[in-house]
C-alpha angles and dihedrals in degrees: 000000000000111000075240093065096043087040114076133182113188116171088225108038120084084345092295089308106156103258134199108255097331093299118124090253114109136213088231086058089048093061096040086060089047092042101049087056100268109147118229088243074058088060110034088057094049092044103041089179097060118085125204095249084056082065090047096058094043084055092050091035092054082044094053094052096048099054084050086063097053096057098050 
């Protein structure tokens, strides 16, 4: 699956946050988990309906924007 199709912006959802496939969960809170120390195996238990390849695409999506930032 395209990182466009797992990573969702809906103007009512989360405040227009980018999303992981439509559910309330954000990409920002994605990386807090990551970043506080918590493993993907952490995550995935406590979010059965993410998948590996959903914190994949957090990590390339934040990636993405960050490069972004550079160039401007």
């Amino acid at each position: 699956m395209e990182k466009q199709q797992i990573i969702t912006i809906e103007p009512g959802k989360r405040g227009g946050k980018p999303c992981i496939r439509g559910l309330r969960i954000t990409v920002y809170d994605i990386l807090e988990y990551l970043a506080s120390g918590m493993t993907q195996e952490q995550i995935l238990k406590d979010f059965p309906d993410l998948t590996a390849e959903d914190i994949r695409a957090c990590l390339s999506y934040a990636a993405d924007r960050e490069r972004q930032s550079l160039v401007k």
